[in-house]
C-alpha positions in Angstrom: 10.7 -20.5 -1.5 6.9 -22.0 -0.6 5.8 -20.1 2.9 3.0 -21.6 4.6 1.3 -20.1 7.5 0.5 -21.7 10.7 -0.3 -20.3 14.6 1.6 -22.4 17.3 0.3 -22.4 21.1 2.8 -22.9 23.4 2.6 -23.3 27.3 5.8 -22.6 28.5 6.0 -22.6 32.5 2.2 -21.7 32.9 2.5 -18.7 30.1 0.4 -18.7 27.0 2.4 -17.5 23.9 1.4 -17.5 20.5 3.2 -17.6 17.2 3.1 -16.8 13.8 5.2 -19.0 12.0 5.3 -18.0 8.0 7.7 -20.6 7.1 9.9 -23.1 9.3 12.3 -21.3 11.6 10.8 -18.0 11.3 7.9 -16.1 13.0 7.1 -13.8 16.1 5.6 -14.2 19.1 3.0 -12.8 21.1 5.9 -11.7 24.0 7.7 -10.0 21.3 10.4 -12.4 20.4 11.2 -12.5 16.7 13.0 -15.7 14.8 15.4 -14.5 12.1 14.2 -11.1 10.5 11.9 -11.9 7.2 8.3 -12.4 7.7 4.9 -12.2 5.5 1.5 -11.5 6.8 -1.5 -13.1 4.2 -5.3 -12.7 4.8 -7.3 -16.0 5.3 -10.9 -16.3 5.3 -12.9 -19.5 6.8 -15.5 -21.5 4.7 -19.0 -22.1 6.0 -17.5 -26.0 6.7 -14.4 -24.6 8.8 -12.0 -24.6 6.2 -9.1 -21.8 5.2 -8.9 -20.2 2.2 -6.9 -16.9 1.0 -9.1 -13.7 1.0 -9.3 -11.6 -2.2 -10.2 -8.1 -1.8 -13.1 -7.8 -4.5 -14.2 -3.7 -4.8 -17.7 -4.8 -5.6 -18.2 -6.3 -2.8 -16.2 -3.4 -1.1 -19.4 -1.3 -2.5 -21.8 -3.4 -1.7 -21.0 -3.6 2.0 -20.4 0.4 2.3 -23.9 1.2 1.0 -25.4 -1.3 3.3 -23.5 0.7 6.0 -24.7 4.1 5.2 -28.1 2.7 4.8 -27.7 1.8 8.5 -26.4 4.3 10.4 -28.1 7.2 8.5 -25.4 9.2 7.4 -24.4 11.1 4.4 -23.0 9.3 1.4 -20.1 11.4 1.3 -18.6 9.2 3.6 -17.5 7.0 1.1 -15.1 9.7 -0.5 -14.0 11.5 2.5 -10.0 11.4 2.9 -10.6 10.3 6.8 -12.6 7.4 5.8 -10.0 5.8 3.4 -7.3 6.5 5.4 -8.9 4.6 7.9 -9.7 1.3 6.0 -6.6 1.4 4.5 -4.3 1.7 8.1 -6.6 -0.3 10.0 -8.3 -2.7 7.5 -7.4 -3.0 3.8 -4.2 -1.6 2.5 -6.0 -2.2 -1.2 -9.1 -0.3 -0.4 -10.3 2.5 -3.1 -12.7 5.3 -2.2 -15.4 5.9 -4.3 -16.9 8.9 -5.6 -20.6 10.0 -3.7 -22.0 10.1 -7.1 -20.7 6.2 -7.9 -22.0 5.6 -4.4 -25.6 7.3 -5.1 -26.2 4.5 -7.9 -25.0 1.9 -6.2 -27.3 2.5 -3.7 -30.6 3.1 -6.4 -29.4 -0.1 -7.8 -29.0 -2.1 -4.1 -32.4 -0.9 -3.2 -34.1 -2.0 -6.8 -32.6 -5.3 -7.1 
């Protein structure tokens, strides 16, 4: 079975409710009703022209963006490895995430500031 995903607005008697609908005649909305009992979550990401497109989590990129961040704020590049820190982008952000080692993290960043 093809799921495709779309987000309804509905205004029913003055109240704004919103749904996720991952395939016809099932979804939840944003007052907590569910239709039927199977549903699938997918990540989109927007082109610069507006467009959708399925995210791919890529772990270079995933590097990239966490030496940038300790670059940033200043703090130590142990961060990167630290049990707290992966538990929290994987619960809150990326369920794929991988922590990196502060060593993988320390020529990453040589290389990010030579290139």
């Amino acid at each position: 079975m093809e799921l495709s995903a779309s987000i309804a607005l509905r205004n029913t008697l003055g109240t704004l409710v919103v749904a996720l609908v991952t395939s016809p005649g099932i979804g939840i909305n944003a007052l907590g009703g569910v239709k039927k009992t199977h549903m699938s979550q997918s990540q989109i990401s927007f082109n610069p022209d507006g467009s959708m497109r399925n995210w791919e989590y890529c772990p270079i990129v995933a590097r990239t963006q966490l030496v940038r961040l300790l670059a940033r704020l200043d703090v130590p590049i142990s961060l990167g490895e630290s049990y707290a820190f992966e538990e929290y982008i994987r619960t809150a952000h990326n369920p794929k995430f991988v922590s990196v080692s502060r060593q993988t993290t320390t020529r990453d960043m040589l290389k990010y500031c030579t290139d």
